[in-house]
The first five atom37 places (N, CA, C, CB, O) and aatype in JSON, in Angstrom:
{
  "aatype": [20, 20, 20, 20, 20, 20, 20, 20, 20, 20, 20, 20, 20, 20, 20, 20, 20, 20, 20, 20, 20, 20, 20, 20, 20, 20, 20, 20, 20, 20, 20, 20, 20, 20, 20, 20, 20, 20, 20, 20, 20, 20, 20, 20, 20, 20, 20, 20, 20, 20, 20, 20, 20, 20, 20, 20, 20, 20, 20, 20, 20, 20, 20, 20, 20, 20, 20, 20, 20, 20, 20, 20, 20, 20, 20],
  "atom_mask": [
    [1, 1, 1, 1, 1],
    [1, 1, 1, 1, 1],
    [1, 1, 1, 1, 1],
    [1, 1, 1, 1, 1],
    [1, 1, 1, 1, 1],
    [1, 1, 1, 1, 1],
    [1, 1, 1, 1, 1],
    [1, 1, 1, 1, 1],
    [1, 1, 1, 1, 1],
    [1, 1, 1, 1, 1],
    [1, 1, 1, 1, 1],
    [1, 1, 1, 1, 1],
    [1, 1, 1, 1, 1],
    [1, 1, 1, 1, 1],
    [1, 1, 1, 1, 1],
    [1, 1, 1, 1, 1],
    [1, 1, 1, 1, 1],
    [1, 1, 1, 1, 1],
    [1, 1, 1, 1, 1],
    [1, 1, 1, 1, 1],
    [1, 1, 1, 1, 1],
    [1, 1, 1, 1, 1],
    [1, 1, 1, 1, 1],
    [1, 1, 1, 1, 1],
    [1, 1, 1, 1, 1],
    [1, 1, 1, 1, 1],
    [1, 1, 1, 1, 1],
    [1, 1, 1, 1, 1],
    [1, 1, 1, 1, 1],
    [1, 1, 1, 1, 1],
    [1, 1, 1, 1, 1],
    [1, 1, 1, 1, 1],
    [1, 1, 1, 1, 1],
    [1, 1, 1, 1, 1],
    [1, 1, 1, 1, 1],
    [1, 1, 1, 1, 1],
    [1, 1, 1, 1, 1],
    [1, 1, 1, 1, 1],
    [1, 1, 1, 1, 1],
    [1, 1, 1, 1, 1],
    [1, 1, 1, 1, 1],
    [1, 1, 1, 1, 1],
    [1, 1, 1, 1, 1],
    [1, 1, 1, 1, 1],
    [1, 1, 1, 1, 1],
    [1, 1, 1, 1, 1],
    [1, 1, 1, 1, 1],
    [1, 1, 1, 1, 1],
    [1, 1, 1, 1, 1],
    [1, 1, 1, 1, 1],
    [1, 1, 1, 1, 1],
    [1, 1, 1, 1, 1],
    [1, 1, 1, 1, 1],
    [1, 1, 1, 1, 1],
    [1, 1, 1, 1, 1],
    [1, 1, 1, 1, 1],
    [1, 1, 1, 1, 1],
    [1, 1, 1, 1, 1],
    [1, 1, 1, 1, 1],
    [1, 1, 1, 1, 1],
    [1, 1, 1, 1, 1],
    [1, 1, 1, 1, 1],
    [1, 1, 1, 1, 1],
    [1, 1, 1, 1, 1],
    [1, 1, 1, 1, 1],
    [1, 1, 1, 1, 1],
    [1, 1, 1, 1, 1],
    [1, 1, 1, 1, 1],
    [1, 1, 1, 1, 1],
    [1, 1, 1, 1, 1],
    [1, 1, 1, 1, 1],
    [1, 1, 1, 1, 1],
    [1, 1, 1, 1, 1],
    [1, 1, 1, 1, 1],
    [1, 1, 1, 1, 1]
  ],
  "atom_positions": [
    [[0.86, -1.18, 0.0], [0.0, 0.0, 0.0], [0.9, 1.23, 0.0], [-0.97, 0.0, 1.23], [1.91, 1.31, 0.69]],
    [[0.47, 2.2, -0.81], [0.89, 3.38, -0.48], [1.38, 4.14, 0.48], [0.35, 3.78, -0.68], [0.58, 4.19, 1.42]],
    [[2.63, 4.94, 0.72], [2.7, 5.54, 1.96], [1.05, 6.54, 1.93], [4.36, 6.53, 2.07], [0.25, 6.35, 2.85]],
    [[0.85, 7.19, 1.19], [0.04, 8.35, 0.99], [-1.62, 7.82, 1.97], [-0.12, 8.64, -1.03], [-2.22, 8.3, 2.93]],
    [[-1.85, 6.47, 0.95], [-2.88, 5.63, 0.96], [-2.67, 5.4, 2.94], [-2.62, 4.08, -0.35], [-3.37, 5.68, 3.91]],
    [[-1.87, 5.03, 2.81], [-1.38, 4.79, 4.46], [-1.81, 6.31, 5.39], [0.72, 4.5, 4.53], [-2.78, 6.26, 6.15]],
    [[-1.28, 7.16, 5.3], [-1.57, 8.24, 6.05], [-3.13, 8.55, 5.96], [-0.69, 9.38, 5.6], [-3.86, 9.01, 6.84]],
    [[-3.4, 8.24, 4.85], [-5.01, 8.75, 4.75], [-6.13, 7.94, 5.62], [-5.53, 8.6, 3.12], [-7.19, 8.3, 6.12]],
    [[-5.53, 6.85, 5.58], [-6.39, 5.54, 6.72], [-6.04, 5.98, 7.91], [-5.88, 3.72, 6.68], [-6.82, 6.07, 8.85]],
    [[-4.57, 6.36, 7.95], [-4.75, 6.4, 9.64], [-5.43, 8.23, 10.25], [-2.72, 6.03, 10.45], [-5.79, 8.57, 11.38]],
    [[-5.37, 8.89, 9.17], [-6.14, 9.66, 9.38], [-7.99, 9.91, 9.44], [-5.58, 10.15, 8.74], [-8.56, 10.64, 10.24]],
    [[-8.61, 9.11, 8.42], [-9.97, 8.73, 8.68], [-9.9, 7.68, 9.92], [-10.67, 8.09, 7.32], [-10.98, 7.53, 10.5]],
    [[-8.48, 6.71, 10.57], [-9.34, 6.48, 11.66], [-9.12, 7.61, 13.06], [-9.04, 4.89, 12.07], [-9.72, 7.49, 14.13]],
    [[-8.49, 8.31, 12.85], [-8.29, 9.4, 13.77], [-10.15, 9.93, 14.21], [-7.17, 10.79, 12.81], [-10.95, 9.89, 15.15]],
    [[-10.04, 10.42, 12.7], [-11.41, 11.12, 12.94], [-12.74, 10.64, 12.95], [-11.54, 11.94, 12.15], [-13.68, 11.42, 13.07]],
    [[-12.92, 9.12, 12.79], [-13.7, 8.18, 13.3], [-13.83, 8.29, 14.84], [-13.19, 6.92, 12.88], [-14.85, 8.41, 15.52]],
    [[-12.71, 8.21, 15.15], [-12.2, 8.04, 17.06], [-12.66, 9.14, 17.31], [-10.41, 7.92, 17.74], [-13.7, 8.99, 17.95]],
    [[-12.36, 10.59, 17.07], [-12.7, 11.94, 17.44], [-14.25, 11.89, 17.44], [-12.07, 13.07, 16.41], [-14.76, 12.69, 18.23]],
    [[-15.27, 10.98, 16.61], [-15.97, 11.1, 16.28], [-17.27, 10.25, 17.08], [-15.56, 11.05, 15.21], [-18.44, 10.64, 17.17]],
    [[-16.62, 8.79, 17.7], [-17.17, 8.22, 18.43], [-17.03, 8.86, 19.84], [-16.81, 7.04, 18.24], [-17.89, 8.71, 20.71]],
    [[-15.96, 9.55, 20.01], [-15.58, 10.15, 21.46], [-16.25, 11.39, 21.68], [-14.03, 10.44, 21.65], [-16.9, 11.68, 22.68]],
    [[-16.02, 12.19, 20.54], [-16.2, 13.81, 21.42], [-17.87, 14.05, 20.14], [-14.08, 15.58, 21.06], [-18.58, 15.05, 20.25]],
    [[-18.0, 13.54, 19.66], [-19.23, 13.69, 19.4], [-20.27, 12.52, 18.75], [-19.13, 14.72, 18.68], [-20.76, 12.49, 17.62]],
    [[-20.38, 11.84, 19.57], [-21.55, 10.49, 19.82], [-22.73, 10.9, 19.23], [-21.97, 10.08, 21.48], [-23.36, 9.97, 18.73]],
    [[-23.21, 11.94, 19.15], [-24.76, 11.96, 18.36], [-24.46, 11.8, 16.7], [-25.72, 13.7, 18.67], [-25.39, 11.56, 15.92]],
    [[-22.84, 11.98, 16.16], [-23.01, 11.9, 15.04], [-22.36, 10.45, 14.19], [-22.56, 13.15, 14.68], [-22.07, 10.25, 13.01]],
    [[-22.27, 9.41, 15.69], [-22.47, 8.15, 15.12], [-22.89, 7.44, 14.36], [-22.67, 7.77, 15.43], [-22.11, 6.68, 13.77]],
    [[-24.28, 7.41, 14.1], [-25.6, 7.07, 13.2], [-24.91, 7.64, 12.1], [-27.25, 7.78, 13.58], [-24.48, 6.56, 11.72]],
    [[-24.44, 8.43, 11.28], [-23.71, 8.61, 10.56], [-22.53, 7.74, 9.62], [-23.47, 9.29, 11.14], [-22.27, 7.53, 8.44]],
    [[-22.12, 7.46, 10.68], [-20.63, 6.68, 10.44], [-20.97, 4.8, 9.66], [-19.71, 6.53, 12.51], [-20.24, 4.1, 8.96]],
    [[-22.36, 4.55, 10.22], [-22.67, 3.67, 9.46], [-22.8, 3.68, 8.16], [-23.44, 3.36, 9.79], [-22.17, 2.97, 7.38]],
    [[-24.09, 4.93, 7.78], [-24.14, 5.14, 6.05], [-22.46, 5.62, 5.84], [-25.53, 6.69, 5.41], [-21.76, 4.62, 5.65]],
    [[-22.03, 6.31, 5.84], [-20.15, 6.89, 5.44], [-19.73, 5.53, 5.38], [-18.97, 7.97, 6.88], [-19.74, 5.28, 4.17]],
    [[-19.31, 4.38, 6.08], [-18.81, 3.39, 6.2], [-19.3, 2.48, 4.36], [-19.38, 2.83, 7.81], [-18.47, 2.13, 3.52]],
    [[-20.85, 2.34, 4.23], [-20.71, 2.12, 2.6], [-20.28, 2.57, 1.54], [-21.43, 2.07, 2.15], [-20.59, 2.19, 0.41]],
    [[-19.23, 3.74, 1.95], [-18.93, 4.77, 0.72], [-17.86, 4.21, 0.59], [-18.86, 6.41, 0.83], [-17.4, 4.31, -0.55]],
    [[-16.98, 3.39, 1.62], [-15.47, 3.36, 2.01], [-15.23, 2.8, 0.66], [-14.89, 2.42, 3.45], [-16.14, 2.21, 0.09]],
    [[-13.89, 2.96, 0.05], [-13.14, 2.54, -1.37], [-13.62, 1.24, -1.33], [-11.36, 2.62, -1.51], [-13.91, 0.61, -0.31]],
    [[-13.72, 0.76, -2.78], [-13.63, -0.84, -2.93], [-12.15, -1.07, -3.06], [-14.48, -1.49, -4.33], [-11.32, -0.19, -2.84]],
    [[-11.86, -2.25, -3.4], [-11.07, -2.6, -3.58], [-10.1, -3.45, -2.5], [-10.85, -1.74, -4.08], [-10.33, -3.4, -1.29]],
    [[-9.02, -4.19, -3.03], [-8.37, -5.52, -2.2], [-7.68, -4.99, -1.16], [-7.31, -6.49, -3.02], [-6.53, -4.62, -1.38]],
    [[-8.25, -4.85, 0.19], [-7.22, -4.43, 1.49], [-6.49, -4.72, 1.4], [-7.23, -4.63, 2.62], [-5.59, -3.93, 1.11]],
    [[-6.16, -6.33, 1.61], [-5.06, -7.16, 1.53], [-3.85, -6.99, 0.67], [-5.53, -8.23, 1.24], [-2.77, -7.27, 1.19]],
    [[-3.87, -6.44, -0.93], [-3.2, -5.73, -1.93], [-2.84, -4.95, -1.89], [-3.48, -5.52, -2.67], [-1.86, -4.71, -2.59]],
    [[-3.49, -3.82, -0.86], [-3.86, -2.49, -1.12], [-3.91, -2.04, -2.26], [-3.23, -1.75, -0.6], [-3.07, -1.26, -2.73]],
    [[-5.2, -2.6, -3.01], [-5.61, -1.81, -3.97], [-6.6, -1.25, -3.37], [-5.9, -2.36, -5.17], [-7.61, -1.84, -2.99]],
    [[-6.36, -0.09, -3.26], [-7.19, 1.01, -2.69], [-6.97, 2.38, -3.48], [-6.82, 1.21, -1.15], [-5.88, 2.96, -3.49]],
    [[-8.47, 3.0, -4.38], [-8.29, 4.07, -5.11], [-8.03, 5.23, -4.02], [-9.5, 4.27, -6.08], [-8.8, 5.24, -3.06]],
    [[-7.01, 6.23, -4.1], [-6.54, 7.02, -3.63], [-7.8, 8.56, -3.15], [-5.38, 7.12, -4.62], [-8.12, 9.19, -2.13]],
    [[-8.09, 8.55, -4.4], [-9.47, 9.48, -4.91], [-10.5, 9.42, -4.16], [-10.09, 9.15, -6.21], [-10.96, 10.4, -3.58]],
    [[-11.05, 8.07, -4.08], [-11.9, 7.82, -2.84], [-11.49, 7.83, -1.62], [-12.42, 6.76, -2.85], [-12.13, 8.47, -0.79]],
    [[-10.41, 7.18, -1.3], [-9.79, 7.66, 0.08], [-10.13, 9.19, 0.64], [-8.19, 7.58, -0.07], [-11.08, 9.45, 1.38]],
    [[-9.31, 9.99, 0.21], [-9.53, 11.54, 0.34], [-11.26, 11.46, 0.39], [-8.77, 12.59, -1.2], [-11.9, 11.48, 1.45]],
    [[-11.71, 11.4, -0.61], [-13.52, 12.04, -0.47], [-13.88, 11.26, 0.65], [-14.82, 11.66, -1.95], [-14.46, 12.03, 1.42]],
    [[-13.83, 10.0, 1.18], [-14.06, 9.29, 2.61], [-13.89, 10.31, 3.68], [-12.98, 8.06, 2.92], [-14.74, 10.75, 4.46]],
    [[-12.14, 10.71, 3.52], [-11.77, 11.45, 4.38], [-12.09, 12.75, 4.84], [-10.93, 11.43, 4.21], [-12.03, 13.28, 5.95]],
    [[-12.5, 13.2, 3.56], [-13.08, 14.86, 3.98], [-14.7, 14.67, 3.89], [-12.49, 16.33, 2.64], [-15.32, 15.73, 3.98]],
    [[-15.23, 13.87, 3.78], [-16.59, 13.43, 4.39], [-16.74, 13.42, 5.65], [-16.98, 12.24, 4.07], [-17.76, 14.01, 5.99]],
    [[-16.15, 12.99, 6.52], [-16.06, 12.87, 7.69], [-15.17, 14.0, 8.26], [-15.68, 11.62, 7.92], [-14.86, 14.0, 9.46]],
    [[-14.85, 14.74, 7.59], [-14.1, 16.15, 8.31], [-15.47, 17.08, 7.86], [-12.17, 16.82, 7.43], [-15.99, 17.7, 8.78]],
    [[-15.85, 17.16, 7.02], [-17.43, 17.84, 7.09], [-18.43, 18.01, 8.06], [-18.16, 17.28, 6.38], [-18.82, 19.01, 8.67]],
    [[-18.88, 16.46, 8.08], [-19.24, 16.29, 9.37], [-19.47, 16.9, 10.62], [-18.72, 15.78, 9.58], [-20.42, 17.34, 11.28]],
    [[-17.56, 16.66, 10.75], [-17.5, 17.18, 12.11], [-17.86, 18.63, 12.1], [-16.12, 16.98, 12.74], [-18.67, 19.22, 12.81]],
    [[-17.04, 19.12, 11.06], [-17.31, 20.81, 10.73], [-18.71, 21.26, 10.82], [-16.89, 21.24, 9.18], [-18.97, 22.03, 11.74]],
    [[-19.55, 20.96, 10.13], [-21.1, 20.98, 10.21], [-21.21, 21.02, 10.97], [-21.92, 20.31, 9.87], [-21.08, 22.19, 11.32]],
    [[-21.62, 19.87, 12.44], [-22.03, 19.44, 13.04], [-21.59, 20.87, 14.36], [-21.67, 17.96, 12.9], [-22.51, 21.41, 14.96]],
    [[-20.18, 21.26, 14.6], [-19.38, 22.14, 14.95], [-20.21, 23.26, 14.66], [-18.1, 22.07, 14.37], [-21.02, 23.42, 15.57]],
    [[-20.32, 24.02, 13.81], [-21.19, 25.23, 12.96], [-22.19, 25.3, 13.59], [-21.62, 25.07, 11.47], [-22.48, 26.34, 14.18]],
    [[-23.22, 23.84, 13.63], [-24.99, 23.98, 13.84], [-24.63, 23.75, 15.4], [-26.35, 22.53, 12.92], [-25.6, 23.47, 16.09]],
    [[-23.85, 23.8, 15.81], [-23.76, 23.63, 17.77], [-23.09, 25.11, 18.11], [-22.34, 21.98, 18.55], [-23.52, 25.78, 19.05]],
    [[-22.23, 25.47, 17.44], [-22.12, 26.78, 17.67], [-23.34, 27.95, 17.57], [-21.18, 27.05, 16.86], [-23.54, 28.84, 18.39]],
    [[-23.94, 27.75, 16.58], [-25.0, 28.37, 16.08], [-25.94, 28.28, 17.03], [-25.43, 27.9, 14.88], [-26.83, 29.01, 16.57]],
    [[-26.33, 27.87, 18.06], [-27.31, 27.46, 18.66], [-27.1, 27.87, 20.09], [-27.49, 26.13, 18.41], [-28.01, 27.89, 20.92]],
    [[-25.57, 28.28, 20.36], [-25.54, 29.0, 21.78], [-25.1, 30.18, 21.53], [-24.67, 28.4, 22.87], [-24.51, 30.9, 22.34]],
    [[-25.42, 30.49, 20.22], [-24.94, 32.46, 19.88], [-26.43, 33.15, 20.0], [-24.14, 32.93, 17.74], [-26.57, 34.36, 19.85]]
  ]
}
């Protein structure tokens, strides 16, 4: 596997973790996101790069959103 491909996994699981921890209501989430995840052979790492990233900043959205409409709500 890619170094690149590599950093990008361990970064979507960063923000998975950030995601089960510091904000639990947007769990229910992480199920539908989870069918988007790349196809392709783990084991090979054939893993399209392209999808990686859009996985990844899917779930940095998220949080961002989610961040925004909670801010928004004690201004």
């Amino acid at each position: 596997m890619k170094t690149a491909n590599s950093e990008i996994l361990t970064e979507i699981a960063s923000l998975t973790r950030t995601i089960e921890d510091d904000y639990p209501e947007l769990q229910k989430y992480l199920d539908e996101s989870r069918s988007t995840l790349p196809k392709g052979n783990f084991d090979k790492g054939e893993l399209d790069a392209e999808e990686l990233e859009n996985y990844r900043n899917s779930l940095k959205n998220l949080i961002e959103s989610f961040k925004n409409k909670k801010k928004a709500c004690f201004n």
